[in-house]
N, C-alpha and C positions, 0 to 999 in steps of 0.2 A: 239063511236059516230063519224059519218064522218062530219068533219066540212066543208069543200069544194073536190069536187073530181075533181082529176085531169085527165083529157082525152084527147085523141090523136086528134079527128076528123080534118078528111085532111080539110075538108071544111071550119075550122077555120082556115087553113094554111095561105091564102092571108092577112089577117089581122092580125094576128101572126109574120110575116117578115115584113110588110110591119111596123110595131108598134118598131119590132128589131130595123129596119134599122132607123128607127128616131132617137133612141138612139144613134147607130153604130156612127152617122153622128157627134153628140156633138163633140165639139173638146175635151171637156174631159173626154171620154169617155176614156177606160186605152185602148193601143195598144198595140202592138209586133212588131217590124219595118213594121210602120206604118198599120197596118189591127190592127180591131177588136179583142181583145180578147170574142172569146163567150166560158164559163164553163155551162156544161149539167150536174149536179145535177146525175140523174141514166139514162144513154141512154141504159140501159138494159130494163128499160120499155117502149120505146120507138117502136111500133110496126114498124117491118121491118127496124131498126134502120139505117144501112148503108146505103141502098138504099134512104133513107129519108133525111139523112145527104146531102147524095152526089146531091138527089134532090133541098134541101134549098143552095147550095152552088151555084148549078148553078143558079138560080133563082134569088140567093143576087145580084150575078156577073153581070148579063143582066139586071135585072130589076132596081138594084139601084147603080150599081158599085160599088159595096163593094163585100170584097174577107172577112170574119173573119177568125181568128185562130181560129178553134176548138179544145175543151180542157175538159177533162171530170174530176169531182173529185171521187178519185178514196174513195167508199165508199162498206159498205156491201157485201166488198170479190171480188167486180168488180175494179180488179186495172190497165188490158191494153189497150189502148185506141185501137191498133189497131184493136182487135176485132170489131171497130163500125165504122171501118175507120176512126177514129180522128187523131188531130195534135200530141196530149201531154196530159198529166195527169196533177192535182193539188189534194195535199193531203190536206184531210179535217177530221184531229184528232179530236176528236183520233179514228176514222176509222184505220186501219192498223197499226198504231203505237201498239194497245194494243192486236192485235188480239192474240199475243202470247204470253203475258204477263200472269202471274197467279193474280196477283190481291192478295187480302188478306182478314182473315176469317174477320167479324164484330160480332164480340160478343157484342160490345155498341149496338148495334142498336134497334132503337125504339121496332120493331116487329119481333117474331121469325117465321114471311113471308118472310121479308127482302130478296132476292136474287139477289142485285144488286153488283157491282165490283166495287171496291175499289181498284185503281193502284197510285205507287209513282209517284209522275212529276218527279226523277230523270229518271224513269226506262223508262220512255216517252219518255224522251231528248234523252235518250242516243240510243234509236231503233231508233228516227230518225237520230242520227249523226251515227251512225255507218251501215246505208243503204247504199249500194255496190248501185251506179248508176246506172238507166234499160236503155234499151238502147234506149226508146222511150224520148223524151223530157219531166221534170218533173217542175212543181214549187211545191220547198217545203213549207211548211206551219208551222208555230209554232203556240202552245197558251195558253195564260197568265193561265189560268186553267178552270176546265169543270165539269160542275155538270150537267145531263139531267134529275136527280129524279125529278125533277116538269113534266117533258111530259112523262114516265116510271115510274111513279107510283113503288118502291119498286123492280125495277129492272132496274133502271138505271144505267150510269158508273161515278163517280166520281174520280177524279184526286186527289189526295193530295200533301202536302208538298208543295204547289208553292212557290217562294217568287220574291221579285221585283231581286233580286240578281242574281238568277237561271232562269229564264225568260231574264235578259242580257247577262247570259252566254251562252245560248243555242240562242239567237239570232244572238250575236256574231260568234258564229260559224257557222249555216246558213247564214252571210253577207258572210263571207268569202269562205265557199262553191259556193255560189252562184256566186262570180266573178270568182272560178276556174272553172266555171261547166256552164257556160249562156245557158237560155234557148232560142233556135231560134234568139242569139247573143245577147240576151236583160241579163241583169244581172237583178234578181226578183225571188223575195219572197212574201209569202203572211202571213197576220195573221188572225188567225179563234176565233176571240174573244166571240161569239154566247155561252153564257152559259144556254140558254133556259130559264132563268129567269121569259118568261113571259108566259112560258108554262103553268103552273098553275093556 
């Protein structure tokens, strides 16, 4: 069942930016030497994406003085921003981190439907500490642990094994990646703590 659909129409556009740009303007709004950070969710659905992109940027520019970073998370197999003309990527786990992971059987499991995946938080941390740099600008992303079977019904991905101990040690080594690696000069990280809880 669709609970709100989400649609492109240009003709929402003007009030679309102009609603951004209110936000943009808060001084606490997060930045990147000093501009906007805007993250685009999937700009693969986004009809005619680059051209669209390149359209709102100009329009931020003249109409409201604002320049934002563009910044896409990199989700569902879509991880380079250049293809959409963007700034940079933000990873949004466990997107990417698991896609090559095997996961593990569930013989517990309530129902023999069950077909959702089951991955260690070791085996998480360790895909993200051990990614080779792209050459597009990245903020990496940790998180504390992940269960989506409330909105995937039986085919969700659950994380295990987290604990408070192993969430500081993987944090700790994205801080410290992070000052050897800035992204657009800025040292930053993010955390995806979203366990869908209220999906259900």
């Amino acid at each position: 069942q669709m609970l709100l659909r989400q649609s492109y129409d240009r003709k929402n556009e003007t009030e679309l930016l102009a609603d951004l740009a209110r936000h943009f303007s808060d001084r606490r709004y997060i930045r990147i030497k000093d501009r906007p950070l805007f993250v685009i969710y999937q700009p693969r659905h986004v009809p005619d994406a680059r051209a669209t992109f390149a359209r709102w940027r100009e329009r931020w520019k003249n109409e409201f003085g604002l320049e934002p970073v563009f910044f896409m998370a990199q989700t569902f197999g879509s991880e380079d921003p250049t293809e959409f003309g963007l700034d940079g990527a933000m990873e949004f786990p466990p997107h990417k981190l698991t896609s090559h992971l095997p996961g593990r059987k569930v013989p517990e499991a309530f129902s023999s439907a069950f077909a959702g995946r089951v991955v260690r938080y070791d085996d998480v941390a360790a895909a993200s500490l051990n990614e080779v740099s792209p050459a597009f600008p990245l903020i990496k992303t940790i998180i504390p642990s992940w269960d989506n079977d409330a909105r995937r019904p039986m085919r969700g991905t659950t994380i295990e094994g987290s604990t408070p101990v192993k969430y500081q040690n993987w944090l700790f080594q994205l801080a410290r990646r992070a000052r050897a690696n800035p992204v657009m000069g800025e040292n930053i990280g993010a955390v995806n703590a979203w366990n869908d809880g209220a999906g259900g």
